[in-house]
Each structure stands twice: as C-alpha cells, then as structure tokens.
LUMLOLO-598937 format. One line per 2 residues: their letters; for each residue x, y, z of N, C-alpha, C. Coordinates in steps of 0.001 Angstrom, whole numbers, plus 500000, padded with zeros to 6 digits. Atoms other than C-alpha are relative to their C-alpha. Layout:
! LUMLOLO-598937
A) X Y Z X Y Z X Y Z ~ ...
This chain:
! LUMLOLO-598937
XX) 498980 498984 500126 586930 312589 926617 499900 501019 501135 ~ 500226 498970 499211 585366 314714 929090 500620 499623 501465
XX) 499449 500949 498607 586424 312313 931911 501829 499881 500274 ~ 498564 499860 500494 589908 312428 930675 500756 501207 500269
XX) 499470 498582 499914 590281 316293 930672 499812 500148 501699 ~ 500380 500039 499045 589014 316322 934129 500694 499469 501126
XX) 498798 500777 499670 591048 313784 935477 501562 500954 499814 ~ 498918 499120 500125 593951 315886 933904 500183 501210 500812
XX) 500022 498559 499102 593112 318946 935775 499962 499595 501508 ~ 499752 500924 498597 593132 316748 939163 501348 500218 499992
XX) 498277 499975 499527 596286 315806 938892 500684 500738 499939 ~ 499548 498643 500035 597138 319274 938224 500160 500724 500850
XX) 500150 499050 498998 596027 320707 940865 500363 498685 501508 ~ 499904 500631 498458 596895 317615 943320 502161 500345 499868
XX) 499608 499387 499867 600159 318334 941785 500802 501454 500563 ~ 499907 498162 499707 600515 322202 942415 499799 499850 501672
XX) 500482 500034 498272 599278 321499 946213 500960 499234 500094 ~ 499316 500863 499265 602185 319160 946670 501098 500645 499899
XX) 499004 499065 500451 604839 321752 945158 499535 500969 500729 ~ 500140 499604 498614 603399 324267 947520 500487 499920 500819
XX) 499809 500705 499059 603221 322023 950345 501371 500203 500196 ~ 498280 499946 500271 607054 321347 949623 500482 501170 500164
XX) 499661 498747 499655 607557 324703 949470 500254 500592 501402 ~ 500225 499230 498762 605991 326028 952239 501024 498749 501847
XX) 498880 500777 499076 607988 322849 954701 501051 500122 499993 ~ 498501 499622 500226 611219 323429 953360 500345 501815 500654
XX) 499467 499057 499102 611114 327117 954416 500057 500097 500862 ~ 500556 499835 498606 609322 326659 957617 501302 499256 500981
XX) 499031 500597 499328 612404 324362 958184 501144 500850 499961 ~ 498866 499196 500200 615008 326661 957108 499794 501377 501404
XX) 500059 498973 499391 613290 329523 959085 500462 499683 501773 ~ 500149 500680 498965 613041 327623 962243 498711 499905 500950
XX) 501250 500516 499094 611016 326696 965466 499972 501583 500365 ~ 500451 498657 499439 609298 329724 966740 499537 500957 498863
XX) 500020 499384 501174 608609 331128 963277 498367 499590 499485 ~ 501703 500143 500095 604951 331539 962274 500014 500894 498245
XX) 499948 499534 501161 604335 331821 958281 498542 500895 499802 ~ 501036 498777 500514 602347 335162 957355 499336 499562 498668
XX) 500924 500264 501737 599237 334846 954634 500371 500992 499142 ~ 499569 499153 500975 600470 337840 953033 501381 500929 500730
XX) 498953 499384 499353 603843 339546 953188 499701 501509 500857 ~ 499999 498795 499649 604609 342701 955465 499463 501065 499726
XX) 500585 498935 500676 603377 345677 954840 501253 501120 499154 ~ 498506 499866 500066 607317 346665 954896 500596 499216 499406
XX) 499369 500592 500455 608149 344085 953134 501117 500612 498414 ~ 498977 499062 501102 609334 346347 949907 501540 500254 500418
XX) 498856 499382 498749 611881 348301 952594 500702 498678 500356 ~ 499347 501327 499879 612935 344833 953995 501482 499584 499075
XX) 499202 500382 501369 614201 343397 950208 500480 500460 500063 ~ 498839 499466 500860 615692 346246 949289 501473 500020 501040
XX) 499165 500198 499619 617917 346191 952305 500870 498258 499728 ~ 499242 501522 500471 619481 343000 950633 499888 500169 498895
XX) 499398 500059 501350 619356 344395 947328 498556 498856 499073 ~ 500903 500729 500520 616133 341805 946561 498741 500180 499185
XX) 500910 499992 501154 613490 341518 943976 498610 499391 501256 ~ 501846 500578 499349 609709 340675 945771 499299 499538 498935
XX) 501324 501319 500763 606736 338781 944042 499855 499297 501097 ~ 500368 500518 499296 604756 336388 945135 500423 498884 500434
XX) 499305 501610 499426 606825 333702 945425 500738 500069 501380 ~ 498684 500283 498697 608875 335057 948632 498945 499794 500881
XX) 500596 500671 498824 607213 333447 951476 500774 500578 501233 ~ 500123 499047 498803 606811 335434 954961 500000 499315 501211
XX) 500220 501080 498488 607466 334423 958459 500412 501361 501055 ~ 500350 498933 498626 607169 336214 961606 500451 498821 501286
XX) 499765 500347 498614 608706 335788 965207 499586 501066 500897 ~ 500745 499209 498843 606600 338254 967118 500285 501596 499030
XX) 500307 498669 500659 606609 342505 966048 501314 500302 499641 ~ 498713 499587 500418 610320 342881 965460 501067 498998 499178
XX) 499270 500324 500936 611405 340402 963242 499527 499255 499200 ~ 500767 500571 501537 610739 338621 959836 500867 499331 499270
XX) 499158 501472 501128 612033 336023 957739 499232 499936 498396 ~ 500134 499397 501165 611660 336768 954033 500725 498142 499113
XX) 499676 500823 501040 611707 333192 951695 500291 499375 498884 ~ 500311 500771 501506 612905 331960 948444 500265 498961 499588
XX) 500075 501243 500127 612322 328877 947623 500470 499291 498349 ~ 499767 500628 500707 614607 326872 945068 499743 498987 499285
XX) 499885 501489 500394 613987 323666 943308 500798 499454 499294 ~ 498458 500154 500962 616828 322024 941939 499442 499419 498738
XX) 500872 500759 500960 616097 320486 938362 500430 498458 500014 ~ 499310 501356 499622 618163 317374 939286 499392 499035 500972
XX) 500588 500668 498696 616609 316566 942713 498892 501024 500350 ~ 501421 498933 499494 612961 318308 942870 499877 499777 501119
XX) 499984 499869 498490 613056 317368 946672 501229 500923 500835 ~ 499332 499050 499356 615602 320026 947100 500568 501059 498819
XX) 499164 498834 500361 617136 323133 946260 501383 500741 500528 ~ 499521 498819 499372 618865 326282 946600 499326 500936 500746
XX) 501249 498976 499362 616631 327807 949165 500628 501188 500779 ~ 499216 498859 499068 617725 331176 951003 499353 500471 500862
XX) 500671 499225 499195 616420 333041 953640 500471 501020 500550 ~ 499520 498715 499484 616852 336527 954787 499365 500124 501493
XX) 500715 499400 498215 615864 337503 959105 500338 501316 499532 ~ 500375 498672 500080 615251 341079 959182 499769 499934 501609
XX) 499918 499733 498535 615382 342580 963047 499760 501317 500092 ~ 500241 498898 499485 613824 345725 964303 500944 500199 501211
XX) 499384 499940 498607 616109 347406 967043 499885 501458 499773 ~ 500029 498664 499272 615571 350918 968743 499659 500803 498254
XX) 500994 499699 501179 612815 351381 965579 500290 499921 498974 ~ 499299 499728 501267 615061 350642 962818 500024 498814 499639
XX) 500166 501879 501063 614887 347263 960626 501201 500118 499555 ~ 498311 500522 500619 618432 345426 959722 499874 498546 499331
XX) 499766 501365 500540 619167 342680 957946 501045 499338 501325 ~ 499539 500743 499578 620357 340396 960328 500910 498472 499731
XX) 499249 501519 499968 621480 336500 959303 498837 499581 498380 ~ 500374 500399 500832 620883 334748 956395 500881 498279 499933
XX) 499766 501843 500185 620497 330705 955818 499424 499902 498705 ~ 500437 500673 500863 620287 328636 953281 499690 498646 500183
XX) 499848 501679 500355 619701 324895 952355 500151 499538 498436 ~ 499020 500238 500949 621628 323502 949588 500253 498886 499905
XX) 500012 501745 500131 621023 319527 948371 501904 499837 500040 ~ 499105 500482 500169 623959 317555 949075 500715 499655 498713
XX) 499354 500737 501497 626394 316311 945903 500165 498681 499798 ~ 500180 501429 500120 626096 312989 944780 500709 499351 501358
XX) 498981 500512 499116 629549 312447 946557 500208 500312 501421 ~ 499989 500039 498213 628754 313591 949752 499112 499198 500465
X) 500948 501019 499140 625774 311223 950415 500378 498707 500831
C-alpha cells in the first residue's frame, strides 16, 4: 500500500511539472523573442495591474525586456482542449519615467471548424 501511495504522489507531481511547463511555454510564446521570464514579479507589479484594472496572485507570470518594459501573464486552460486556452498578456512600457500599458495579446484555441 505504501508503494501505491507513493507512486500516486509521483505522478502528481510529474503531473504539476508538466502543467507548469505548459504554462510557462505558452506565455513565453505569447510574450515573444527577446522576453526573459522573471522568478518573481516586479516590485511594481501592483501599479502595473491596476493600470488594466487587474487582479495579481501568483499565477500571473512575469517577463522582462530590459529596465523599461514588462509583460504581465495569465495563463488559461481551456476545459475542452487542456493544450490550449484563453491566455492574455498585458506589455507595460516605461517612457520619460512613467509606466503605460502599452499592447495586449492573446492566444485563443482554434474552433473545431476552423482546423
């Protein structure tokens, strides 16, 4: 039995590391090339959200293109197609010391009928 529970908590956690994983590729793709994902959000990141009206936790995933701008992630999973979502992304842009919301992408699974 003990071998059993054990086993269960494996695949739990090989799991959870693959939903991650997924995670963290799907934004890195949304954000783009040149985009480097931060271990912990901004320090500004509060200020950021709220210019978009957004909720924080730990789920929004952080990206950086050098000292003046930031890419702010939330990562969807659809319940239909767990290899995709509704994912969004906010850029944020420092200019002449002031942070803006700049551009916002998404990615958004195709519909049956468009494949």
């Amino acid at each position: 039995m003990k071998s059993a529970k054990t086993l269960l908590v494996l695949f739990l956690l090989i799991g959870l590391g693959a939903c991650a994983g997924g995670r963290t590729r799907i934004c890195s793709e949304l954000a783009g090339p040149g985009w480097t994902r931060l271990a912990a959000p901004p320090t500004n990141a509060d200020d950021l959200l709220a210019l978009e009206n957004l909720p924080g936790g730990p789920e929004v995933l952080w990206f950086t293109n050098g000292p003046d701008r930031a890419f702010a992630c939330f990562y969807a999973q659809s319940l239909n197609n767990p290899s995709c979502g509704g994912t969004t992304g906010y850029e944020f842009e420092r200019k002449d010391g002031r942070w803006g919301s700049r551009n916002l992408r998404s990615q958004v699974c195709p519909l049956e009928n468009d494949t």
